[in-house]
C-alpha positions in Angstrom: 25.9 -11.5 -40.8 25.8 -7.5 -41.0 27.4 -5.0 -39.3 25.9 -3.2 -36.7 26.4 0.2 -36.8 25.3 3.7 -35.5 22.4 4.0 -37.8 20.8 0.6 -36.1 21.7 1.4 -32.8 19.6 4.4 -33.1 16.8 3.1 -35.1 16.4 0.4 -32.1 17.1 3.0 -29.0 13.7 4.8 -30.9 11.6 1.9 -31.0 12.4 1.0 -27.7 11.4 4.0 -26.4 8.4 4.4 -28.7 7.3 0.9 -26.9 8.1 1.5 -23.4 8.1 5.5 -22.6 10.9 7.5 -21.2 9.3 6.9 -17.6 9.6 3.3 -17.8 13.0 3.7 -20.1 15.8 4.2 -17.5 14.6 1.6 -15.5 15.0 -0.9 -18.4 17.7 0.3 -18.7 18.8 -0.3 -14.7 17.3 -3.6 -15.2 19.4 -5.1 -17.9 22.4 -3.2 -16.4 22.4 -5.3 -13.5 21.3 -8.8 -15.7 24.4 -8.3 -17.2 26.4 -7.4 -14.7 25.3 -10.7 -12.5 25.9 -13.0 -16.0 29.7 -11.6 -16.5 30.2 -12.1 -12.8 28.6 -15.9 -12.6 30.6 -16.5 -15.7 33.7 -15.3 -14.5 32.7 -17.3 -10.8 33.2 -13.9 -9.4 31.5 -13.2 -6.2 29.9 -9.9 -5.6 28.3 -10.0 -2.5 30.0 -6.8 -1.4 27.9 -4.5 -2.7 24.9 -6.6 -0.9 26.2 -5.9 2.4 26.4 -2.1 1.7 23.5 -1.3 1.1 21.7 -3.2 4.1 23.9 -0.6 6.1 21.7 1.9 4.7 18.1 2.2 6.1 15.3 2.0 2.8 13.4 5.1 1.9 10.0 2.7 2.4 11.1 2.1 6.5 12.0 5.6 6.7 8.4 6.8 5.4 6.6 4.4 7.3 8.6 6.1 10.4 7.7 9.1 9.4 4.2 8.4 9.5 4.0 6.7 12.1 5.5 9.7 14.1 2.8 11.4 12.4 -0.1 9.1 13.5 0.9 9.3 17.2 1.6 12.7 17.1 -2.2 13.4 15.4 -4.1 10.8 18.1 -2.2 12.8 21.0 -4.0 16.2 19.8 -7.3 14.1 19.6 -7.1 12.8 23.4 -6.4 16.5 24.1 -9.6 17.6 21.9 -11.9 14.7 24.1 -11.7 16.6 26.9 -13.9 19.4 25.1 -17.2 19.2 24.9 -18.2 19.3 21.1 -20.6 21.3 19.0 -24.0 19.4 17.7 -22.0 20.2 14.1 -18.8 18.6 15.3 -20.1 15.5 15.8 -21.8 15.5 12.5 -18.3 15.8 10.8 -16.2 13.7 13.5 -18.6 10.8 12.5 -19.8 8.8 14.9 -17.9 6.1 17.2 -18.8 2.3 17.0 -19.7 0.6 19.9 -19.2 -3.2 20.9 -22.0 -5.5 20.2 -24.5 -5.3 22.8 -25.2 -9.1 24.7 -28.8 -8.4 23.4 -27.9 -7.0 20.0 -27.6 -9.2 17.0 -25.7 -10.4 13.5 -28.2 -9.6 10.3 -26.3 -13.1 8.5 -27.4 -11.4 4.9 -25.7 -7.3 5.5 -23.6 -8.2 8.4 -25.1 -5.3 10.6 -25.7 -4.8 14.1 -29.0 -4.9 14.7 -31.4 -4.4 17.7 -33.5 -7.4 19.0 -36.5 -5.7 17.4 -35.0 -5.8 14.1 -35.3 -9.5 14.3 -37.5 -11.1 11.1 -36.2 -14.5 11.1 -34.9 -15.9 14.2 -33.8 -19.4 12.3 -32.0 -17.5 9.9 -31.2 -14.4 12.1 -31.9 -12.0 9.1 -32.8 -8.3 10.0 -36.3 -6.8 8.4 -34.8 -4.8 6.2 -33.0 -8.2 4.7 -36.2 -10.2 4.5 
């Protein structure tokens, strides 16, 4: 079998990142790291569970964005309660869009687009389809 030496090393480091981008590279890289860091340690019957434990200590940067926006979220619907009190422009209500209201007792379920429609919409009561469906 053939030495392997500097020359191949290379020659594979530049296909490999040729096929999978220096973006995606160092976390290859990460990947099999750790693979073969877990196989020495289950060979050797070494238990690592250690490092586990540290880093639940820590809080992940996914929970500590969701917090953030969530601070962000509340923060953005108190300014709206405050803005509900004023009474706004015909052109404000344009852009706010409009708010949806509960179905109506006398209102009714088009069964083909799933809209809310009024009682005088009705084409097919059997079928309950609107007359724009029919």
């Amino acid at each position: 079998m053939p030495n392997i030496g500097p020359l191949e090393l290379a020659i594979v480091a530049i296909i490999a990142l040729i096929i999978f981008g220096p973006k995606r590279l160092p976390e290859l890289g990460r990947s099999i790291g750790d693979g073969l860091r877990e196989f020495k340690s289950s060979v050797s019957g070494e238990n690592r569970d250690d490092e586990d434990e540290d880093d639940d200590d820590e809080p992940d940067e996914v929970e500590a964005t969701l917090d953030e926006i969530l601070k962000e979220r509340l923060v953005v619907a108190d300014e709206e309660e405050e803005d509900e009190d004023e009474v706004p422009d015909t052109e404000d209500k344009a852009e706010a869009g409009a708010k949806v209201l509960p179905k109506q007792p006398d209102e009714f379920v088009c069964q083909s687009c799933f809209l809310v429609k009024h009682p005088s919409q009705l084409a097919d009561a059997k079928r309950k389809l609107c007359a724009d469906c029919v």
